[in-house]
Steps between C-alpha positions, in 0.01 A plus 500: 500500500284765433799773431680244269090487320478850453837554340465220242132599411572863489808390252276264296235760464798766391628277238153418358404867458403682129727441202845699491790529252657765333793742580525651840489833469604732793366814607710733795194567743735684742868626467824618765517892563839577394597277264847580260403670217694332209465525113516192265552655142388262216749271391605604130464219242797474268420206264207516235082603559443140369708355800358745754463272806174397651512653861658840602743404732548868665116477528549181712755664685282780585187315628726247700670761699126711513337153654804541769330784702871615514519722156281752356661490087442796330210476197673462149242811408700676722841456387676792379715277285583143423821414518625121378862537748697654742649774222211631426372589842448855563422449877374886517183366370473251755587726790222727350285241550624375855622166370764315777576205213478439135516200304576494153545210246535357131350154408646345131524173318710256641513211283217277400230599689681618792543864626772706723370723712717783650395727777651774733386636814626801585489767813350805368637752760873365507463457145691141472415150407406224808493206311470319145434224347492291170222242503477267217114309472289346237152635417402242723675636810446831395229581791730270702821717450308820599383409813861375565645861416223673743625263766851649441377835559275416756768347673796791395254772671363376779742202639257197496477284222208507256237233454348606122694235320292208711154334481161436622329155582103530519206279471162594271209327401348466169132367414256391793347131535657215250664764323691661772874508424694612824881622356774558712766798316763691512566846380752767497511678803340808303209257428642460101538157344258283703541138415304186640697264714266228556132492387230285660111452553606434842671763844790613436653712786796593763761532231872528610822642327816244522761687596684530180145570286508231319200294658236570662268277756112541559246280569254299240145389602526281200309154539284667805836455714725772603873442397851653473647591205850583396530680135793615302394868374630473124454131439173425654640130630346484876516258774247409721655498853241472722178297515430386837121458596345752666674903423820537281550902511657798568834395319809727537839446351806559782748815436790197329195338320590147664160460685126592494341581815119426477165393698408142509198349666625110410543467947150610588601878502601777290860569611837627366727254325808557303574280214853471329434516125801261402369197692163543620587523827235658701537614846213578718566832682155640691368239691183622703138524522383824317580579170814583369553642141619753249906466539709723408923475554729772654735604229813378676284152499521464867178557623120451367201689567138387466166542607314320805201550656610324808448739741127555379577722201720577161827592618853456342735248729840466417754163485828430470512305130699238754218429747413646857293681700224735225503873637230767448561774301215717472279652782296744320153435374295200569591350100820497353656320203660419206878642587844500300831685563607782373820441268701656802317261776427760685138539461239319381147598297205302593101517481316677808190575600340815608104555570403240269806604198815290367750745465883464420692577794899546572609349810892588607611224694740720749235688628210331439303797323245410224430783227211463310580526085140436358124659555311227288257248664643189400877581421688125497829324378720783539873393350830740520670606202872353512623857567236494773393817372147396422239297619270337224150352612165383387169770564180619404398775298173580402425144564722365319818299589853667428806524585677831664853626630613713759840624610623389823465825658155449362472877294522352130189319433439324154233320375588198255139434293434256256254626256221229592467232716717422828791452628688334788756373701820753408864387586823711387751338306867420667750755281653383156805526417620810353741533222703849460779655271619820525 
């Protein structure tokens, strides 16, 4: 029991940390050689300076496709002009400069409250227009919209959707002793617009997207007694779904959202057991000795991977989600833990440890290899971005709990700080839907 000890205290301890909430605010520590140089002109604002709208959605644009690692934009102090659409382009000045794209756009009234944005992305060597679109928002999806049009480009230039238009889930701490307040959040995936979730004197961690985004489960220490809870995002109604005595953790919501695979203790041991969120219905999966915890589905929902110390140490097994014989996965290191798929199933990011550090690692499940992503001490809870494009995770800097990215082929580094306090436990949003017009 002593692994299953260490990971609960060590989570407790995390949670319980200095206060923390404000805006994330990320820095690029490291970024690609070679990345497409690309201008975003400012958008031109064609209704009245009274109605001049609250964010700069070309600015939005620009950091979001910056944070990538994949595009170097162009400063605005460097433009040689600003034009609001295609006609006005004189792509000589944007050759001069060495320029492979341009966007350009307008942003007017639309009706009460509402805006239409337009924007054009063009190849400045052929000259001609890629794509287009006509996004109508509110000032309240304003920030919301942008993100969606750098995920067009993103996705127009390099092939593989974007993942700007999505969110964060994160736990922080506020207030030590009788007034601690432990929040779990969710942001933009730029770190904008944090909101709290659930607030409580008591643990909150291990949160988990539903499929859809529209809930997500974590555990509650409330009443001293670790339990499973079920929210709705935007409503706030939640469902306690698991209560058992003994551990209730490590829920994770299925890839059709139908079931939560999770560790219960309620036999005499921590195992694996799935439970069908319509009925109740829980299935025990794990059934052994050692510990067995920290689930996480295959994306075609066939498989589950976890992490067992049976053979001495931390490493990640894997189980069909129908029963059978557990196989090991990992070989390297003497710890290993914490693992989820990549989007495309073919690898997965985990925790390992090397002389003494917990650093994010890659492992590709056809070969075997594991690439190291991180160089922190105590790098944890590493969680893909839906394009599997980045890897968020909690880490220390400066002693001081935060949260970082890196790119899968680990050259883009970013740091995500909050301006006091800590901050925990990151998971990537699923992707939202995205509504287009040309």
């Amino acid at each position: 029991m002593i692994f299953l000890r260490k990971v609960f205290i060590s989570l407790v301890l995390i949670v319980l940390s200095t206060p923390a909430f404000s805006n994330l605010t990320i820095e690029i520590t490291e970024g690609a050689q070679g990345a497409l140089p690309i201008a975003i002109v400012p958008f031109k604002w064609s209704g009245s300076p009274a109605g001049l709208p609250a964010h700069d959605v070309s600015e939005v644009i620009r950091n979001d496709l910056q944070r990538s690692g994949r595009f170097n934009p162009l400063p605005v102090a460097s433009m040689l002009a600003k034009p609001g659409s295609g006609d006005e382009i004189d792509f000589r000045d944007w050759r001069a400069l060495q320029m492979e794209n341009i966007v350009v756009g307008q942003v007017q009234p639309n009706g009460s409250g509402g805006y239409l944005i337009r924007f054009q992305l063009f190849d400045v060597y052929r000259g001609e227009q890629i794509t287009g679109y006509s996004v109508p928002t509110t000032a309240a999806d304003l920030r919301s919209s942008a993100h969606s049009i750098a995920d067009i480009i993103y996705e127009t230039l390099t092939g593989e959707p974007g993942a700007f238009a999505t969110s964060i889930a994160y736990v922080t701490s506020e207030g030590k002793g009788e007034n601690q307040r432990i929040q779990l959040k969710i942001a933009d995936a730029d770190g904008y617009n944090p909101q709290t979730i659930v607030s409580s004197k008591e643990p909150i961690m291990s949160p988990s997207w539903s499929p859809d985004g529209s809930k997500l489960a974590y555990v509650s220490f409330e009443k001293s007694q670790p339990s499973i809870f079920v929210q709705e995002v935007f409503t706030g109604k939640r469902d306690k779904v698991s209560a058992f005595k003994g551990i209730n953790g490590a829920p994770v919501f299925s890839p059709d959202g139908r079931y939560l695979a999770m560790t219960l203790s309620k036999g005499g041991n921590p195992d694996i057991y799935i439970m069908e969120l319509r009925t109740r219905k829980l299935r025990q999966l794990t059934s052994h000795w050692a510990i067995d915890t920290e689930p996480a589905w295959s994306p075609d929902g066939q498989e589950l991977v976890f992490t067992s110390d049976r053979g001495g140490k931390p490493q990640i097994y894997k189980i069909p989600v129908t029963g059978g014989k557990e196989q090991r996965v990992t070989f390297d290191g003497d710890y290993n833990a914490k693992a989820s798929y990549s989007p495309d199933g073919k690898s997965l990011t985990l925790v390992t440890r090397i002389n003494g550090n917990y650093r994010i690692g890659i492992l590709d499940l056809a070969s075997a290899q594991l690439r190291i992503l991180s160089t922190g001490s105590l790098d944890e809870s590493p969680s893909f971005a839906p394009n599997g494009s980045m890897i968020i995770y909690a880490t220390t800097y400066k002693g001081k709990a935060e949260l970082s990215a890196v790119s899968f082929d680990g050259r883009v580094k970013q740091r995500l700080a909050l301006q006091t306090g800590d901050v925990r436990e990151p998971v990537w949003s699923p992707y939202k839907n995205r509504k287009r017009s040309r």
